[in-house]
Wavefront OBJ file of the C-alpha trace (Angstrom):
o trace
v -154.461 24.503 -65.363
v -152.783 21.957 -63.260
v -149.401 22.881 -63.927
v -150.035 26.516 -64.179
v -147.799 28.246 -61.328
v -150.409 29.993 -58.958
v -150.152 33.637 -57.878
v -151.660 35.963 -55.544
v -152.156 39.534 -56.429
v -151.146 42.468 -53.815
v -152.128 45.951 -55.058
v -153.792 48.435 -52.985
v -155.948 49.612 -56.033
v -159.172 47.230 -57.005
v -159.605 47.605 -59.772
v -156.423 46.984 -60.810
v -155.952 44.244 -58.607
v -159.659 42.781 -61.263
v -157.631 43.875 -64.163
v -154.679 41.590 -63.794
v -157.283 38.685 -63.103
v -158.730 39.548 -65.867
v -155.353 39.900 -67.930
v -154.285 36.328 -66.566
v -157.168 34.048 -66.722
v -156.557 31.066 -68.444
v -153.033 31.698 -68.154
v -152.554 31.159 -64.563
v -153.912 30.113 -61.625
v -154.706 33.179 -59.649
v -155.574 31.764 -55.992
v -156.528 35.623 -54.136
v -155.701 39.029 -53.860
v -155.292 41.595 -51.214
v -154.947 45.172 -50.654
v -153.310 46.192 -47.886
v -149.180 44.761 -46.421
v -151.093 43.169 -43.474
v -153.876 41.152 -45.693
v -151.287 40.337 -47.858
v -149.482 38.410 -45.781
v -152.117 36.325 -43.905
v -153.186 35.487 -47.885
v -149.675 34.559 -49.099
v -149.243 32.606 -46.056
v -152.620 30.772 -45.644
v -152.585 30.445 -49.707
v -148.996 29.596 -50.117
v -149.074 30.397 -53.828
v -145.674 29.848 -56.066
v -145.630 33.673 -56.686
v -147.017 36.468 -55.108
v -147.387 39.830 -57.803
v -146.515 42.737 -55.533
v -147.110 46.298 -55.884
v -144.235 48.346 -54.681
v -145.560 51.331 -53.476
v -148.105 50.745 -50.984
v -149.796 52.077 -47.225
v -148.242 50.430 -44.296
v -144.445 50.290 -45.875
v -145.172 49.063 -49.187
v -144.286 46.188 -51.068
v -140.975 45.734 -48.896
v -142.592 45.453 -45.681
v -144.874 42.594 -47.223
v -141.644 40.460 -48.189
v -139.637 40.634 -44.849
v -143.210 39.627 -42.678
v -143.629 36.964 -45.072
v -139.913 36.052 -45.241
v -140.308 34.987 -41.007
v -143.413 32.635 -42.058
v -142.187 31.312 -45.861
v -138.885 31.997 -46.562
v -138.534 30.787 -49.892
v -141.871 32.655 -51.326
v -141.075 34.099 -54.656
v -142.422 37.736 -55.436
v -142.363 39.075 -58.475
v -142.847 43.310 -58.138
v -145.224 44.881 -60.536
v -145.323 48.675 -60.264
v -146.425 51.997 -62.252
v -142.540 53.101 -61.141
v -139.418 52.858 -62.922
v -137.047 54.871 -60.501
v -133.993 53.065 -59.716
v -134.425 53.385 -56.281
v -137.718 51.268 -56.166
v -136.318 48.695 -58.247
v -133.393 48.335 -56.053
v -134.927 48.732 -52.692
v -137.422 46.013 -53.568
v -134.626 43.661 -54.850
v -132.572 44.148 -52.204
v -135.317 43.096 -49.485
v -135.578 39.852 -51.738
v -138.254 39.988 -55.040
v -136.902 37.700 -57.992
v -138.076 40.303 -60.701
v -139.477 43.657 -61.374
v -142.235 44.501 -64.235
v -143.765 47.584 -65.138
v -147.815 47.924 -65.496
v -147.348 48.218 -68.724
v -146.732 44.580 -69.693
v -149.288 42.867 -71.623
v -151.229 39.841 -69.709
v -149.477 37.521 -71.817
v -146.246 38.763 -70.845
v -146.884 38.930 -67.169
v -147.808 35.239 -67.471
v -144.806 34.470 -68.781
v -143.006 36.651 -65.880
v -144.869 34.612 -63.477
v -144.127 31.340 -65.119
v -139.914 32.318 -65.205
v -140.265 33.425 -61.678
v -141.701 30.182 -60.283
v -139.178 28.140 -62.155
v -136.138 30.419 -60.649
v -135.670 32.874 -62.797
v -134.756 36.896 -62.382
v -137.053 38.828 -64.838
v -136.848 42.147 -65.118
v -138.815 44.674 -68.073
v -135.682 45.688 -70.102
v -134.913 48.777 -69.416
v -134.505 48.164 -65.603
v -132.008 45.573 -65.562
v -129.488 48.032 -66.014
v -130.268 49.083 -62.710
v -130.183 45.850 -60.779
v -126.146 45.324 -62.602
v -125.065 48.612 -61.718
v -126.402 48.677 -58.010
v -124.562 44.636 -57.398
v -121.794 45.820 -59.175
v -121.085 48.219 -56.932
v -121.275 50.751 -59.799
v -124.657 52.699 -58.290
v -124.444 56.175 -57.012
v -124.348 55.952 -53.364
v -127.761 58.632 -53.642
v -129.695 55.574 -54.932
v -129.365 53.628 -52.133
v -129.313 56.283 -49.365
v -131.071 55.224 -46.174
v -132.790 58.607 -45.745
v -133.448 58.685 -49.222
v -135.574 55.117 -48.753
v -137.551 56.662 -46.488
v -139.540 58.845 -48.999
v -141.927 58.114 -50.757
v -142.225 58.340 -54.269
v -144.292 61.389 -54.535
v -142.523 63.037 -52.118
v -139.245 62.144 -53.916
v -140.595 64.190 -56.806
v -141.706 67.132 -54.715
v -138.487 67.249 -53.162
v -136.688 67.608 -56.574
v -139.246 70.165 -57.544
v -138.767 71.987 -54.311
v -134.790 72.158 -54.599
v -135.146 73.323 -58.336
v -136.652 76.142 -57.091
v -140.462 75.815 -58.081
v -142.807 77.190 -55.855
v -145.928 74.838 -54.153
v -148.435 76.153 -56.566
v -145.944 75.277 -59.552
v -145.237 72.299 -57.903
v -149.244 71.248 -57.575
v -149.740 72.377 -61.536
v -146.777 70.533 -62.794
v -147.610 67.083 -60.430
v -151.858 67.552 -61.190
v -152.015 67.731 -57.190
v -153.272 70.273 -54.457
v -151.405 72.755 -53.490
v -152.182 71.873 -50.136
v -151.109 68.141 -50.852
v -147.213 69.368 -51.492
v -147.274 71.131 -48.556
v -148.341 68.008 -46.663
v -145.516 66.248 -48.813
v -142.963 68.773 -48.319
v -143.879 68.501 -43.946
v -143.638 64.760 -44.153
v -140.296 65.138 -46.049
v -138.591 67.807 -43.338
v -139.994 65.291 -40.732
v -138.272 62.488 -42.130
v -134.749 63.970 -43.433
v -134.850 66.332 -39.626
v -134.401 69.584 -41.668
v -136.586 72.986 -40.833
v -137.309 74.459 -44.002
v -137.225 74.416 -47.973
v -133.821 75.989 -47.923
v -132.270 73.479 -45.868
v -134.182 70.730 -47.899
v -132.788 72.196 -51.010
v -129.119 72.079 -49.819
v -129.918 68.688 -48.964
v -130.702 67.501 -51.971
v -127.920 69.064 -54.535
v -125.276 67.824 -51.826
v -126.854 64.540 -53.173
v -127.424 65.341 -56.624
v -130.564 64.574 -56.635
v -130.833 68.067 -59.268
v -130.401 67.799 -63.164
l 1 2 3 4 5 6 7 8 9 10 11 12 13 14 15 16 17 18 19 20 21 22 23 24 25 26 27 28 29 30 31 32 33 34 35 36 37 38 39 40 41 42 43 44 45 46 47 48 49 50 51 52 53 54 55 56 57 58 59 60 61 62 63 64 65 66 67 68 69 70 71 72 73 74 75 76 77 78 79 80 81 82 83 84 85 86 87 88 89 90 91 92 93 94 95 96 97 98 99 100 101 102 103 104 105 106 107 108 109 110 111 112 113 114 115 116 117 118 119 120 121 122 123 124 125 126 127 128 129 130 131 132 133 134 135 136 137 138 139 140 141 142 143 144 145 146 147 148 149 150 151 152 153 154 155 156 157 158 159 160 161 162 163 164 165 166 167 168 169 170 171 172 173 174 175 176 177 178 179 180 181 182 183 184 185 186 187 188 189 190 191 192 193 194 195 196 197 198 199 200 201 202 203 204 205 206 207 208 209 210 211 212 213 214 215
């Protein structure tokens, strides 16, 4: 596997992180793997692997605080992002601080090789359906709502709950219709108002059909 490109995995889930060795042995040369934004970047640095496989959402500020501490140390590491998301916003939030590609975890382990294998020699790769996306946001031709600063700040769970909230669901609709505690959307729904500075669901609601964030 000498001219295989070498890759380190960052996912903050195990036994994912054993699946996509699994998926890519004998197809690349997978040189670690680590778990959480500050692991990861001691390993990419101390590793210095041609591509690092990045998860997007993550503890600690998520795949886009990995790249810009690693960017200080390695400037030209290549990340390619592999996530369970296909929101625009986390495709062009991780793009913008400086991956070369985005996947979805639904690519098969041959595919992902080849993702790797584009990445390392320069390439963009992107699954298809997100492309779109990355055109329309450096065209200019994104809705300014998808690249919102306060928007950025939320999470993706916490985006959904907020779209939930401002369609008028209640908590307990809102927990059947996500497969979550009740209690868990009223933690997401605090952290939201603490973010965006509003006081209540009302408030959050107006919030979010002045940005038509609504069907």
């Amino acid at each position: 596997m000498s001219d295989a490109p070498t890759v380190v995995i960052v996912d903050d889930h195990q036994l994912f992180r054993s699946g996509v060795r699994a998926e890519l042995d004998g197809l690349v040369e997978v040189l670690g793997d680590a778990a959480t934004v500050e692991d990861a970047v001691r390993c990419i640095v101390e590793l210095e692997p041609d591509v690092v496989l990045l998860d997007v959402q993550m503890p600690g500020g998520g795949g886009v605080q990995v790249i810009r501490d690693v960017a200080r140390k390695r400037p030209a590491q290549r990340f390619l992002a592999l996530s369970v998301s296909d929101a625009a916003e986390d495709v062009i939030a991780i793009i913008r601080a400086g991956a070369r590609g985005y996947v979805t975890k639904t690519i098969s382990g041959p595919e992902l090789a080849d993702a790797v294998r584009r990445v390392s020699e320069g390439d963009a790769v992107f699954s298809p359906r997100l492309a779109g996306f990355v055109l329309d946001a450096f065209a200019g031709g994104l809705p300014e709502r998808e690249v919102d600063p306060q928007l950025d700040q939320l999470t993706t769970r916490e985006r959904e709950v907020l779209r939930h909230i401002a369609r008028g669901y209640m908590y307990k609709e809102i927990a059947q219709r996500l497969s979550i505690s009740t209690k868990t959307v009223e933690a997401h729904v605090s952290a939201v108002l603490r973010k965006l500075q509003l006081s209540n669901r009302h408030e959050l609601s107006r919030w979010a059909v002045e940005r038509r964030l609504v069907d």
